[in-house]
C-alpha atoms as an extended CHARMM CRD file, in Angstrom:
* protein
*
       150  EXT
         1         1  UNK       CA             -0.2660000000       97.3050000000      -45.5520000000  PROA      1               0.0000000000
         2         2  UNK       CA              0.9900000000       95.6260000000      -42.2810000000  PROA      2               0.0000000000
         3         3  UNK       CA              4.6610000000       94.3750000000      -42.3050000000  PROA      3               0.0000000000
         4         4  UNK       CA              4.8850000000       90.9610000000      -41.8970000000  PROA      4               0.0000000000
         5         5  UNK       CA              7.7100000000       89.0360000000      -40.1800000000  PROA      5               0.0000000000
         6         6  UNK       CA              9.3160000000       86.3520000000      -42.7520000000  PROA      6               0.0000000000
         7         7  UNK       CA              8.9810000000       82.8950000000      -41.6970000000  PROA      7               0.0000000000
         8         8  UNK       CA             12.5760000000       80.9020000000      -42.2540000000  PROA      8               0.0000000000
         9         9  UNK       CA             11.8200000000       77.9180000000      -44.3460000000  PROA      9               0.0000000000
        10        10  UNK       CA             14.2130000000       75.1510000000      -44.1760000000  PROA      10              0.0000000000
        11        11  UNK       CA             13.9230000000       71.4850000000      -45.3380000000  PROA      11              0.0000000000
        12        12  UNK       CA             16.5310000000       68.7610000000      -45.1010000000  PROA      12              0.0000000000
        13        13  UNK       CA             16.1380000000       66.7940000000      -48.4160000000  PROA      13              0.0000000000
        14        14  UNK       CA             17.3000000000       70.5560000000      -50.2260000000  PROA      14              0.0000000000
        15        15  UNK       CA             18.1850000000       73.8570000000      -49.9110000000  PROA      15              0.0000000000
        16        16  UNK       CA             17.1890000000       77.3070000000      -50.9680000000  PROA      16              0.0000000000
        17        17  UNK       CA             17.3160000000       77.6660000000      -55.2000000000  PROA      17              0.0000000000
        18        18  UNK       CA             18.5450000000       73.7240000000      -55.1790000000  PROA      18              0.0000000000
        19        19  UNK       CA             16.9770000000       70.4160000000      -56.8440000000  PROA      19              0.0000000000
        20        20  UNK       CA             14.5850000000       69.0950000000      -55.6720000000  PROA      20              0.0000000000
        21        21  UNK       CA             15.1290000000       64.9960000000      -55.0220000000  PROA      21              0.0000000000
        22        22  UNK       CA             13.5970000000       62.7720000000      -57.0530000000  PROA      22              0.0000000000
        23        23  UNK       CA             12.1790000000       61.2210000000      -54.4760000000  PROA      23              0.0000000000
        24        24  UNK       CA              9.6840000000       63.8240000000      -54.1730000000  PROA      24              0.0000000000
        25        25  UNK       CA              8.5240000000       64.0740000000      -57.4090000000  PROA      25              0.0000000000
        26        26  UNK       CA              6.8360000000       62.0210000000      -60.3330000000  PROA      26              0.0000000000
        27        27  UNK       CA              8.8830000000       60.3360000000      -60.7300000000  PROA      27              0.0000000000
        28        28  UNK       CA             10.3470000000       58.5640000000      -57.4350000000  PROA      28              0.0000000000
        29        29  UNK       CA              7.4200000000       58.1130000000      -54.1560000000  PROA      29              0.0000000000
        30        30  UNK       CA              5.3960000000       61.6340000000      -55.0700000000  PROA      30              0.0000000000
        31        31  UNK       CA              5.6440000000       62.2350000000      -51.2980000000  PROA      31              0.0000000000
        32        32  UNK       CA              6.1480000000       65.8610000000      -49.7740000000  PROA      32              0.0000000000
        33        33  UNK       CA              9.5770000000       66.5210000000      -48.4390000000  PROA      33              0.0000000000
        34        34  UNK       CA              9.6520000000       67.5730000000      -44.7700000000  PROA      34              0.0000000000
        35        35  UNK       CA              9.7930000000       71.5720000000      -44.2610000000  PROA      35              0.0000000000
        36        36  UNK       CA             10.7940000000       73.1730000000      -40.6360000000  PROA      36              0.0000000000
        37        37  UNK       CA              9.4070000000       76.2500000000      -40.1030000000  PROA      37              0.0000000000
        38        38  UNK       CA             12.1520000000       78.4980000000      -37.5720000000  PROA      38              0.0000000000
        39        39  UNK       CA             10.9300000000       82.5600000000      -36.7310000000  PROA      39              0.0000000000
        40        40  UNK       CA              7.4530000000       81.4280000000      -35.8700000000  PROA      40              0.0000000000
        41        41  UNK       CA              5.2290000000       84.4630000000      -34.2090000000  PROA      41              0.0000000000
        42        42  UNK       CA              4.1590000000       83.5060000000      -30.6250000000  PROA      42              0.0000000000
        43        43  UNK       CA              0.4100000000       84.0360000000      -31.5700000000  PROA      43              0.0000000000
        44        44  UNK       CA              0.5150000000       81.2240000000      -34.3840000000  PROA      44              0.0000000000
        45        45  UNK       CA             -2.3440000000       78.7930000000      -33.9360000000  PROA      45              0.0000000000
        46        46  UNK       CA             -1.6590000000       77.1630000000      -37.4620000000  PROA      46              0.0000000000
        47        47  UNK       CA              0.0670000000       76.8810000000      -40.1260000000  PROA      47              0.0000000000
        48        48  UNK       CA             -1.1710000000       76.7740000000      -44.3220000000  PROA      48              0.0000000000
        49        49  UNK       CA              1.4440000000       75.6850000000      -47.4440000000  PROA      49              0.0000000000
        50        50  UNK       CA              0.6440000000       76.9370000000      -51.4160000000  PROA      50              0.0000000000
        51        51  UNK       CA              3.4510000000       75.0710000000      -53.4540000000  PROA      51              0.0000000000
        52        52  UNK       CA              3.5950000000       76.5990000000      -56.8170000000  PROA      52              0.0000000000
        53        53  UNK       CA              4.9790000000       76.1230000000      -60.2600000000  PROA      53              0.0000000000
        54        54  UNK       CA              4.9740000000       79.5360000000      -62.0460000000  PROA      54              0.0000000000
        55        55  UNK       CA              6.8620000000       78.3960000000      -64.7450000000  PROA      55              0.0000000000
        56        56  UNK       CA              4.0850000000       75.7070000000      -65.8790000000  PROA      56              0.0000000000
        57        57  UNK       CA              2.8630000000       76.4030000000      -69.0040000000  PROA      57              0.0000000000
        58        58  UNK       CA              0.1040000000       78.7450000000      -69.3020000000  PROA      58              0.0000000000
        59        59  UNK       CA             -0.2490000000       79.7650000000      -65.8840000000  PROA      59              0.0000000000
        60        60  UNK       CA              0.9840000000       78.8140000000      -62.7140000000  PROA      60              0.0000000000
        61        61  UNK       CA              0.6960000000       75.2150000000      -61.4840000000  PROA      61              0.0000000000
        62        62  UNK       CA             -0.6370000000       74.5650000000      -57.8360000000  PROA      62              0.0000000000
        63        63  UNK       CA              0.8450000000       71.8070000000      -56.6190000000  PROA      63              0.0000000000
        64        64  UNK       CA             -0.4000000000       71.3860000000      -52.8960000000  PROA      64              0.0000000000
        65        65  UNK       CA             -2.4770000000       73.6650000000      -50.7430000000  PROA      65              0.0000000000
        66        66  UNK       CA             -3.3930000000       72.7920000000      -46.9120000000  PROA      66              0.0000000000
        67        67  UNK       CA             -3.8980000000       74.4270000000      -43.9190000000  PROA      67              0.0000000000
        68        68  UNK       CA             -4.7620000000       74.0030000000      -40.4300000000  PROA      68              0.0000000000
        69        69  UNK       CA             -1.6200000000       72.2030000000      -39.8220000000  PROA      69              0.0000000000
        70        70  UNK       CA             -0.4920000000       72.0540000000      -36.2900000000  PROA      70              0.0000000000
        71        71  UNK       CA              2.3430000000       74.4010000000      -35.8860000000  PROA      71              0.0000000000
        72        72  UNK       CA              4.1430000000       71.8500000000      -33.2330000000  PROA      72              0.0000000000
        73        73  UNK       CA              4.1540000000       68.9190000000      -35.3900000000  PROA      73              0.0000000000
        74        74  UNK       CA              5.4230000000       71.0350000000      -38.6900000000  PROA      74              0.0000000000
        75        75  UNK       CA              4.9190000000       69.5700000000      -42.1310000000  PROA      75              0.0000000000
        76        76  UNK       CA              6.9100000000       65.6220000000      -42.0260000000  PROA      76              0.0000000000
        77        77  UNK       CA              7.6730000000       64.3950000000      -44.8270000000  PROA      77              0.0000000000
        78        78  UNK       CA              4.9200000000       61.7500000000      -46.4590000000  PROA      78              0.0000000000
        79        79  UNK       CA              2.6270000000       62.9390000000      -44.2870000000  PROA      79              0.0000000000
        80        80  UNK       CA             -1.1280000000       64.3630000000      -44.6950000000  PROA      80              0.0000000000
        81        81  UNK       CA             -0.8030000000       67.6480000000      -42.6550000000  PROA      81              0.0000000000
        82        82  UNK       CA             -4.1490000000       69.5530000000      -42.2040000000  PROA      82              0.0000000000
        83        83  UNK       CA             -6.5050000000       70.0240000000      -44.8040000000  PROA      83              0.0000000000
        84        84  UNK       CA             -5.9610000000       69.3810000000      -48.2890000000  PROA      84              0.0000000000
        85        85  UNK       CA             -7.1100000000       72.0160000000      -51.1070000000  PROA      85              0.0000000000
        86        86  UNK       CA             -7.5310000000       71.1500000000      -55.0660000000  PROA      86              0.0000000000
        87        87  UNK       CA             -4.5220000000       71.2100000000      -56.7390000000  PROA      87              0.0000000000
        88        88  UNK       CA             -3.9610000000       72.2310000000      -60.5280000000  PROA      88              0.0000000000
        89        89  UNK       CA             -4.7130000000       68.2960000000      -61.2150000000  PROA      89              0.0000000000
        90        90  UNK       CA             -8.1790000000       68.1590000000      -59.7870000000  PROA      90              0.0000000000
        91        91  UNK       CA             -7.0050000000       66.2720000000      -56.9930000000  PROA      91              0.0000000000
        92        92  UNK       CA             -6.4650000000       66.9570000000      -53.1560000000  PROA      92              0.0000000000
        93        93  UNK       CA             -3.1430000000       66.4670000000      -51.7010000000  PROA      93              0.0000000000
        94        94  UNK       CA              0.5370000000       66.6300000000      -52.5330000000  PROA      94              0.0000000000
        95        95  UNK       CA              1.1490000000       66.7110000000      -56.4010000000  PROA      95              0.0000000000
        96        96  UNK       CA              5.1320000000       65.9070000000      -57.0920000000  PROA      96              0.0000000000
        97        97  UNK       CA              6.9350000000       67.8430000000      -59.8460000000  PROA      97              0.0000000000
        98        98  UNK       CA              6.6730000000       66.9820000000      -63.0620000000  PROA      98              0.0000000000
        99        99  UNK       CA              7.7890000000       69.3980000000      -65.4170000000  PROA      99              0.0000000000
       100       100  UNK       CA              6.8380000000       68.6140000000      -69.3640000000  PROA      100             0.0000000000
       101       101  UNK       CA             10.0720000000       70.2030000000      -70.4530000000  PROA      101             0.0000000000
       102       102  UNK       CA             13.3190000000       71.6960000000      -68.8960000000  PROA      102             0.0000000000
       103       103  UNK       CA             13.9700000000       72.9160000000      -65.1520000000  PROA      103             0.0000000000
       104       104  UNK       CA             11.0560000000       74.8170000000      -63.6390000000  PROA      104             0.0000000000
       105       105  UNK       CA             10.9200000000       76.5490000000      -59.6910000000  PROA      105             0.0000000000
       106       106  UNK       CA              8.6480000000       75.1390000000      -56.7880000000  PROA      106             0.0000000000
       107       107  UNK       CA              7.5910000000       77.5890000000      -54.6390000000  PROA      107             0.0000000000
       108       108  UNK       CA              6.8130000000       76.0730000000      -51.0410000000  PROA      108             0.0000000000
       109       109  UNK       CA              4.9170000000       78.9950000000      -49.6550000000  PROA      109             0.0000000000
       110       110  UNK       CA              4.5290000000       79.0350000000      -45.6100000000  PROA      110             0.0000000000
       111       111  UNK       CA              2.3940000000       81.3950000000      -43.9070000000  PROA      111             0.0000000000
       112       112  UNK       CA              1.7560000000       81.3770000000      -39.9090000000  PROA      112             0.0000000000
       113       113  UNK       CA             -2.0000000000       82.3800000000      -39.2580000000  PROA      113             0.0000000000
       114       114  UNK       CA             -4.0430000000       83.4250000000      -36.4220000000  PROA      114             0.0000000000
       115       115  UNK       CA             -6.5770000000       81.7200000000      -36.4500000000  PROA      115             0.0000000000
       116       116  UNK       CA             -8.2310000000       78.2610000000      -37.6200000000  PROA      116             0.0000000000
       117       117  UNK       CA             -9.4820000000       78.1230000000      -40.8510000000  PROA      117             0.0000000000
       118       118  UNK       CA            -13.0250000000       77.3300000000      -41.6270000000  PROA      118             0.0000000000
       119       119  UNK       CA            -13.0020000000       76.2170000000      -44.6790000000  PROA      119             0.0000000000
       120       120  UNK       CA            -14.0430000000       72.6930000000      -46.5560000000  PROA      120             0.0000000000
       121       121  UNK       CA            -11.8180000000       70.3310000000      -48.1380000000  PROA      121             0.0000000000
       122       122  UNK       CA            -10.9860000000       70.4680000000      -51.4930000000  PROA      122             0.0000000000
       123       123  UNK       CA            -10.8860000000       74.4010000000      -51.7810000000  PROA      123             0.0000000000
       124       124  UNK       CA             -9.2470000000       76.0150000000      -53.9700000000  PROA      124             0.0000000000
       125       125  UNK       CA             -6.2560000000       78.5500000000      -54.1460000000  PROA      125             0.0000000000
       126       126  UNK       CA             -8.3910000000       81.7490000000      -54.4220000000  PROA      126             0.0000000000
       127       127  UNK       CA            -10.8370000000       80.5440000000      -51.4920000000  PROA      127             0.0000000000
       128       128  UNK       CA             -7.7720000000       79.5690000000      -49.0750000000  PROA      128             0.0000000000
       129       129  UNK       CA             -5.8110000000       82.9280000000      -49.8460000000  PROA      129             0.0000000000
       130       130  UNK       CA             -9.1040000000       85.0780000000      -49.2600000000  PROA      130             0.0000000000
       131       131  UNK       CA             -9.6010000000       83.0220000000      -46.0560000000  PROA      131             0.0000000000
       132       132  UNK       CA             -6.4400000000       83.4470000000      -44.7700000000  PROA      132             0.0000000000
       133       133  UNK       CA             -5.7370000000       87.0510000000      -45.8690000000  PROA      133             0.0000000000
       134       134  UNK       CA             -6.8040000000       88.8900000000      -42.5050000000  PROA      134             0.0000000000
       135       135  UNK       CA             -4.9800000000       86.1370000000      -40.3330000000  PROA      135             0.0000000000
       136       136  UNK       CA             -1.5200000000       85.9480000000      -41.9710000000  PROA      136             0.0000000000
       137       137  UNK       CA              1.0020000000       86.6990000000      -39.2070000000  PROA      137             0.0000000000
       138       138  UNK       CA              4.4830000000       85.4840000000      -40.8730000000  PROA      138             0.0000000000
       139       139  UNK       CA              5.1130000000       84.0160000000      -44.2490000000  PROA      139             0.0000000000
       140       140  UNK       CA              8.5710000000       82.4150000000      -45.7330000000  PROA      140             0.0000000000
       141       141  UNK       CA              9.0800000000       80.7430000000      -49.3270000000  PROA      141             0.0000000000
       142       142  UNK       CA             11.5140000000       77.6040000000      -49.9070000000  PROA      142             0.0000000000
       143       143  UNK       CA             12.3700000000       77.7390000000      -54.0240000000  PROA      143             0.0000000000
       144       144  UNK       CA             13.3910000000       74.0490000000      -55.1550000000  PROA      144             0.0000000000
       145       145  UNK       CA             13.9660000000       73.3820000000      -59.0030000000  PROA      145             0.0000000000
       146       146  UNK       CA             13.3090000000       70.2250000000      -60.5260000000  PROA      146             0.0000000000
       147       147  UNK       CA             14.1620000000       68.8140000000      -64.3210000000  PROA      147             0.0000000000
       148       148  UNK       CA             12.7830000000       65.0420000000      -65.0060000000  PROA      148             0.0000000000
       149       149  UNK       CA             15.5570000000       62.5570000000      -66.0680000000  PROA      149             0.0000000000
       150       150  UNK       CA             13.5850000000       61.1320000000      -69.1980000000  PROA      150             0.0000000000
């Protein structure tokens, strides 16, 4: 296995292992927080996201899956970056936290590829990691938790 260089995820509405803001979840706009993306490799031609709940019951939750995002625009907040995947709701597109029950983790997975992805809209997980498996350069992880209010 090839060593990858880490990726360092940062966003401004939270930090590492912190809440999330409401604002970004079910309940506030359901928009996508903004996420810089600092150690990028020189090579990098684009950019894909998996944002993950692994504490959702049953199995893990996918929240939001793109990819061929620019890597000099980065991922703004409220903003459709790339291509969209099918989350765990059946849709395409960002899918705020929403937690039945108690604080879970968001994973906002970030990996630097190689290469453009050719692959359709409305993928899912499986398809985009296969796809991007042989072009991952650099990947970083921003955890947020979230607990709803009501």
């Amino acid at each position: 296995m090839v060593n990858l260089e880490t990726l360092e995820i940062t966003s401004n509405a939270f930090v590492e292992g912190a809440s999330i803001p409401s604002k970004y979840t079910c309940e506030g706009e359901e928009t996508n927080p903004p996420l810089k993306v600092g150690n990028m490799p020189e090579d990098t031609r684009t950019l894909a996201i998996i944002v993950e709940d692994p504490d959702a019951p049953g199995r893990t939750y996918d929240h939001w899956l793109a990819w061929n995002i620019r890597p000099d625009t980065g991922i703004q907040e409220h903003r459709i970056v790339g291509m969209s995947g099918k989350n765990s709701a059946g849709k395409t597109g960002y899918h705020g936290p929403c937690p039945p029950s108690g604080s879970h983790r968001y994973y906002f997975h970030v990996f630097a590829l190689d290469t453009e992805l050719d692959l359709p809209v409305g993928s899912d997980k499986s398809s985009l990691q296969k796809a991007m498996q042989p072009h991952i350069l650099a990947k970083g992880t921003l955890m947020g938790r979230y607990e709803r209010s009501k």
